[in-house]
N, C-alpha and C positions, 0 to 999 in steps of 0.2 A: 324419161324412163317409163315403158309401161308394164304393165302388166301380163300372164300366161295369156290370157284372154280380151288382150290385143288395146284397154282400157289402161289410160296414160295414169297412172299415179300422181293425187295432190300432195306438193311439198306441204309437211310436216308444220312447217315456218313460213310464214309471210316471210316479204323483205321487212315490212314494219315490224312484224313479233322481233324477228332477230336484230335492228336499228333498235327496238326497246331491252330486251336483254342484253345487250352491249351496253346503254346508255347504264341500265343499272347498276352492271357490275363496275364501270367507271366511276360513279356515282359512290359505289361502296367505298373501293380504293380510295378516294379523295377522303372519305369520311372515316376508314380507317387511319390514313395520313394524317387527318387534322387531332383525331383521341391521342395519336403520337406525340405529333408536337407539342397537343395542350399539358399533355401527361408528361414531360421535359419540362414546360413552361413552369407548371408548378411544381415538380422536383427541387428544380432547383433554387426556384424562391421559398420552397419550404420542404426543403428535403429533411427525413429524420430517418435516421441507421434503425434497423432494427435489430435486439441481442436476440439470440436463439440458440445460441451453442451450450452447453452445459456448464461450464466451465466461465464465461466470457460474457454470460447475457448480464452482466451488470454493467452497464455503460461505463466509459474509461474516468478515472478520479477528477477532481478537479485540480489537484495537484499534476498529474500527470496532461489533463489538459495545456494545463498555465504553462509546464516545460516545453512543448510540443509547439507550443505556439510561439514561444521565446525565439528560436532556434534558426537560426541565419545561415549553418553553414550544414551542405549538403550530406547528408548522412546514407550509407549502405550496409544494408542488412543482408546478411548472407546465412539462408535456413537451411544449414548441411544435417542433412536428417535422411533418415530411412522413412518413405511416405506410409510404408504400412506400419509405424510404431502407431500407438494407442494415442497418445497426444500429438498428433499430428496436426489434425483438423483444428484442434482447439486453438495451440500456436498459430496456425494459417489465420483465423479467425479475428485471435488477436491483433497478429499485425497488419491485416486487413482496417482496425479497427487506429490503427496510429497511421497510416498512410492514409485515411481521411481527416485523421487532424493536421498532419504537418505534409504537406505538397512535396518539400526539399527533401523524403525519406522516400527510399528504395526499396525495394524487397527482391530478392532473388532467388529459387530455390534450386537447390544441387544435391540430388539423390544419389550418396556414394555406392550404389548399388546396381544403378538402370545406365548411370553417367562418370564410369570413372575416370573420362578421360578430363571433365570439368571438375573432377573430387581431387583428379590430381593437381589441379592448378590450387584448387583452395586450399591444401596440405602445405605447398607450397610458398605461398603465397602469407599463412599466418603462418606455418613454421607446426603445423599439424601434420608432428614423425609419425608418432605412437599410434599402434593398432585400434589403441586402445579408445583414441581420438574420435570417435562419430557421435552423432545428435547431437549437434551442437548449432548453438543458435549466434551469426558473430557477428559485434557491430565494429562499423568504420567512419571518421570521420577524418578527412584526409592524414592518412595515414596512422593518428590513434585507434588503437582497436582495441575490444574488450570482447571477449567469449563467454557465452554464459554457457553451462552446462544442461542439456538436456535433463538430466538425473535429479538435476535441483528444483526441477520446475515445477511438481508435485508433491505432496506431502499424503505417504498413504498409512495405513494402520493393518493390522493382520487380524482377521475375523474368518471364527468359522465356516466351513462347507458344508450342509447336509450331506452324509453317507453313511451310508449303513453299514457298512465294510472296513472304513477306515477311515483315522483321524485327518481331517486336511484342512488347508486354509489357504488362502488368499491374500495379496493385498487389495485392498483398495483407499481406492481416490478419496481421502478427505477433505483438502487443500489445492488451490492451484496459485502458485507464486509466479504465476507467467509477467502479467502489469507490477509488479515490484520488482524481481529482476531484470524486465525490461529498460524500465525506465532508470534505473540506476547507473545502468549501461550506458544507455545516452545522457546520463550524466557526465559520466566519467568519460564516455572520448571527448565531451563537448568543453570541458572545464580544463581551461590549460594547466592545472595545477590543483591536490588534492589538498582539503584545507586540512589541519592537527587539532585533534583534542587531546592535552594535556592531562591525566591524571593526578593528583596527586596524591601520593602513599610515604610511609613511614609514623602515621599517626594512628595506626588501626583502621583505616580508608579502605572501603569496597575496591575488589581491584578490577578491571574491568578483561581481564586473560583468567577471571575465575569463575569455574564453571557449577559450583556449589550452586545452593538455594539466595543464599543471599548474595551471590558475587552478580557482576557486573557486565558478563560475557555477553548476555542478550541486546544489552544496550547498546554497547560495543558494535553489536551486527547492526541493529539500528543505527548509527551511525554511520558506519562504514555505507551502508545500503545510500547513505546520503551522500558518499564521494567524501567522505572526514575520517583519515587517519588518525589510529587512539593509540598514544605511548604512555607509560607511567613514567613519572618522574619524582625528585627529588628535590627539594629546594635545600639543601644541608651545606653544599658549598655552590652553587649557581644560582643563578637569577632565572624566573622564568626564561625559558629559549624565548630568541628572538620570531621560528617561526610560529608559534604558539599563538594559534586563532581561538580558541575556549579554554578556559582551566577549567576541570571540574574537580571540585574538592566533595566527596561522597561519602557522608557519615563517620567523619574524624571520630574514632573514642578517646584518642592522647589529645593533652594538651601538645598545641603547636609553637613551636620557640619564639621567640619575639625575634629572631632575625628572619626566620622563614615568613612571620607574619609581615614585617618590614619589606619583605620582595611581594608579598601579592601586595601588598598597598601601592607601591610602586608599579606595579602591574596593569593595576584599576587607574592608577591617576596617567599614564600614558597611554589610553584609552582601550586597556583589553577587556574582554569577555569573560565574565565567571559564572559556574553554577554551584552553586554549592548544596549540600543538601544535609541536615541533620537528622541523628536519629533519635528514640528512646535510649540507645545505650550511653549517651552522656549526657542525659537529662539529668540537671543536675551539678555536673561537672564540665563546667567552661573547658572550649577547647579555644580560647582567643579570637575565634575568626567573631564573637558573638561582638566583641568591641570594635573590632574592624566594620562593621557590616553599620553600627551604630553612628559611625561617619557620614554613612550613606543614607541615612534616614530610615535604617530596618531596625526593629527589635524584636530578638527572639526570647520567647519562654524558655525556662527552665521547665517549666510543667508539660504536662501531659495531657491533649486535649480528649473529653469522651464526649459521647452524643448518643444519648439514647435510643434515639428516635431514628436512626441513621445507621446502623451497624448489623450485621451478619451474625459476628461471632463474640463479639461485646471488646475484640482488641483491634480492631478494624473503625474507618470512619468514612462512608458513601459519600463522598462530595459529587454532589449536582449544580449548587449553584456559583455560577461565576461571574465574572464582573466584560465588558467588550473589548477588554484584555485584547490582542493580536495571536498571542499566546493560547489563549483559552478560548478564542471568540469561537475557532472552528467544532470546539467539544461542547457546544451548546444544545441540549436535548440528552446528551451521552454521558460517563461516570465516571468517576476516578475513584480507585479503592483504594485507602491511604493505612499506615499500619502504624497506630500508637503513637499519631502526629504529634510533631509541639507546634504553640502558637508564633505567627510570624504577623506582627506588625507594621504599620506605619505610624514613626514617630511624627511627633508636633514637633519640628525644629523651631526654636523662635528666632529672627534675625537672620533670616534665610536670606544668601546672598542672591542677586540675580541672575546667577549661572548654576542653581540649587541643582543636584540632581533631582528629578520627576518618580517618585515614588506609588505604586498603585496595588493595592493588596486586589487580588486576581481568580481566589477560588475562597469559599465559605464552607463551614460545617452549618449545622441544620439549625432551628432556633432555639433549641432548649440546649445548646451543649455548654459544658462546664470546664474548669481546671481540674485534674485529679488533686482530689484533695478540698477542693471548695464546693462541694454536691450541698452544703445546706449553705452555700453562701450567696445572698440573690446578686443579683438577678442574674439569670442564664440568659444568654445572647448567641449568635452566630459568630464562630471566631476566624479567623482568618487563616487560611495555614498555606499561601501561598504569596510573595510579593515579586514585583520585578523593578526593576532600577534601569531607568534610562537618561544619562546626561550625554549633551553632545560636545563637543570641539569646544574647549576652552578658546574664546580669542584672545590672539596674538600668539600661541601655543601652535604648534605645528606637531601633529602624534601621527607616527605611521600608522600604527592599529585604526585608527580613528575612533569614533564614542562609544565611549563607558557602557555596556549593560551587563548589570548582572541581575542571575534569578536566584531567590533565595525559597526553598522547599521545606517543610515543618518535619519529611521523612524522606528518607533514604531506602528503605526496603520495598517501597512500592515500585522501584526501579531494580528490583531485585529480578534475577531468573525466574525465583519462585510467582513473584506477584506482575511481572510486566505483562503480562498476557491478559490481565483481570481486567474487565472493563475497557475504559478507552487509557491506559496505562500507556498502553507502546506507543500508541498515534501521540500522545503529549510527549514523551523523548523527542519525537520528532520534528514534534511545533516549536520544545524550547528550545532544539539546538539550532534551527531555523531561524529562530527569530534571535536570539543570542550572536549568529551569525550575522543579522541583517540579510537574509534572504526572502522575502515574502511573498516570492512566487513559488516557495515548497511548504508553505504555514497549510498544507492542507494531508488529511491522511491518505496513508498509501500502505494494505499491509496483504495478505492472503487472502484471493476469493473462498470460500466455501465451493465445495463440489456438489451439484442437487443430481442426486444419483437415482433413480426409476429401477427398481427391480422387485419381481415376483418369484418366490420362492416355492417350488414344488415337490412333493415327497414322491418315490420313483414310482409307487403305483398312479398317484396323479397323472405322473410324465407320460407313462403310457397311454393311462387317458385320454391326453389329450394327442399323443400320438395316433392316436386311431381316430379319432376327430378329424384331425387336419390329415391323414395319409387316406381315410378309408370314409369318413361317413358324410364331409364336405366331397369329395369329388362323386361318392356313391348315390348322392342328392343330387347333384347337377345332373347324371347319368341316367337318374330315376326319368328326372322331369324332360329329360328329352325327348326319352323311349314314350313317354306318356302324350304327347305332345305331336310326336310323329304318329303314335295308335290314335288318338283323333281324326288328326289332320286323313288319314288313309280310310277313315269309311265316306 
């Protein structure tokens, strides 16, 4: 190539500049290649999830871990949702968040809105007629399926709107039950079989279908949340049912007949499950189960426990401290708010046979607390207001139920609508119906995340403010400095 003026043009480039700029960029490549592989290499020898979503950046429970990791048979999750609702991302996120714990779980998502020809297979397919049917979240495990309801999956509250014009409000996000509904779910296809808790009523007993302050209803839901069906029952002409996996008997005020008491004992020696729980309202007046329970090596007060030191509203009692219980091990740091407990012992049996039931008092009030009624009587001590009872398989005995536990509570109300929210209240329903069960891959809690919501509120002359901000005096600045910039640059 030359020149107008007949003078050949020197190439720009050696052969060796351009053999070295080749070399380099080959050079790069490999070294971008190797940051890749190293950056795999150590993922996945030390990979860690990071939470970021609002709703979800609390890493998954460790209860919910322990079930994930259980889980042997292949499970599919089907997120029939509309992608632009509000909790969309946050579910995605979630189960983003159980698909790296368990490998055998699936996720699939089907937008009955962008894809109705795969909305109509899933309609189909779980028998989802109704219109009414969308957002819903559904698991499978060969052919058990359970649907959880988008609708349920937040928990919001209604709070004002600034305006100046008219009254308005909102919901919002307080709560997200996405990881509790979830995983209940896969409970429930995973469990061939839902266990029974038994109530028992006719004695003045919390009932657990009552939705009052003191009824049982919340519990009930804790329960169920566990895959454990809750019926009331009667012991007046029947024996506990056969399929009766926990009795709980919850703050009898009647005396209980000595035939009804004669079938729990029969109960307990054929190796069933009981919780029983007393209250203040029959402190005082034996309702029988107090001699039943006396076989087992518990003894309950008639009295009423206080703690001065320890209490909110002086009818109340803060238990902190617990014993490594299995029961109580995971509420360690956390609180239980008890209401006008009585005390619950471990007796001295003497001449304890070798098959003794295991006796272990499990939660304490504080050091100074007293008996109502004994405040000038020394010494004040820490009392016990929780025990549990574990014996196993008599030998040569053969029991279907298999071993004996039962947990015995000093109150009944803190398991109440009114008080199961207090504290770590609900998460111990959960640990004692667990461990009562013999399950100790769910002895962990599992309840509603908190929503951490970011928002700034502004009054309408603000808004404008800042409307002229971002519409007029940001793009009017960048416009400035150009104009300014080019009138330089031109003299």
């Amino acid at each position: 190539m030359t020149m107008p003026n007949g003078k050949p043009v020197k190439s720009s480039f050696s052969p060796g500049r351009k053999w070295g700029l080749g070399l380099n960029m080959v050079l790069g490549i490999l070294a971008a290649l190797a940051l890749l592989v190293m950056a795999n290499y150590l993922g996945g020898r030390h990979f860690r999830r990071l939470h970021l979503s609002t709703r979800t950046r609390v890493e998954l429970s460790t209860r919910t871990l322990s079930l994930l990791r259980s889980l042997t048979n292949q499970i599919q999750v089907t997120l029939y949702y509309d992608k632009d609702e509000p909790l969309y991302s946050d579910i995605t996120d979630l189960l983003k968040e159980y698909r790296a714990a368990a490998p055998n779980l699936s996720v699939a998502t089907v937008d009955y809105y962008r894809d109705p020809g795969a909305a109509e297979q899933v309609k189909l397919k779980y028998n989802l007629g109704a219109a009414t049917n969308k957002n819903l979240v559904i698991f499978d495990c060969g052919g058990n399926s359970r649907v959880v309801d988008g609708n349920l999956l937040a928990q919001f509250s209604l709070e004002p709107v600034p305006n100046q014009t008219e009254r308005e409000f909102r919901r919002r996000p307080v709560a997200f039950n996405g990881e509790m509904r979830f995983s209940s779910a896969i409970l429930a296809v995973t469990s061939p079989k839902a266990l029974k808790a038994c109530f028992l009523q006719g004695h003045g007993e919390q009932s657990p279908g009552d939705t009052a302050d003191e009824g049982l209803a919340k519990f009930a839901a804790v329960l169920q949340q566990n895959h454990i069906q809750c019926e009331s029952i009667s012991l007046l002409t029947n024996a506990v049912p056969a399929d009766c996996n926990l009795l709980v008997i919850a703050g009898p005020r009647d005396a209980i007949p000595p035939l009804e008491l004669e079938r729990v004992e029969k109960y307990l020696d054929e190796g069933g499950h009981l919780f029983v729980l007393f209250s203040a309202y029959s402190a005082g007046h034996p309702c029988g189960l107090e001699k039943t329970l006396t076989r087992w090596g518990v003894g309950v007060s008639p009295q009423i426990v206080k703690d001065p030191d320890y209490t909110t509203v002086g009818t109340d009692v803060i238990v902190g401290t617990f014993s490594k219980h299995p029961v109580v091990n995971p509420l360690l740091g956390s609180r239980l708010q008890l209401i006008l407990p009585r005390a619950i012992r471990k007796l001295d049996l003497s001449a304890q046979a070798a098959d003794a039931p295991s006796v272990e008092e499990i939660a304490f009030s504080g050091p100074r607390s007293f008996l109502e009624g004994a405040e000038t009587s020394p010494p004040r001590q820490a009392l016990a207001l929780l025990a549990a009872v574990d014996k196993g398989t008599v030998k040569g005995v053969v029991s279907e139920r298999g071993a004996t536990r039962i947990l015995v509570a000093g109150d009944a109300l803190f398991l109440g609508n009114r008080q199961i929210e207090s504290g770590a209240n609900r998460d111990f329903a959960g640990y004692a119906a667990n461990w009562l069960l013999d399950r100790p891959a769910l002895l962990q809690g599992l309840g509603p995340r908190p929503v951490m919501e970011y928002r700034l509120t502004l009054t309408r002359p603000q808004m404008q403010a800042v409307q002229w901000l971002l519409l007029g005096a940001l793009p009017g600045g960048i416009l400035l400095s150009g104009v300014l910039i080019w009138f330089r640059r031109s003299k």
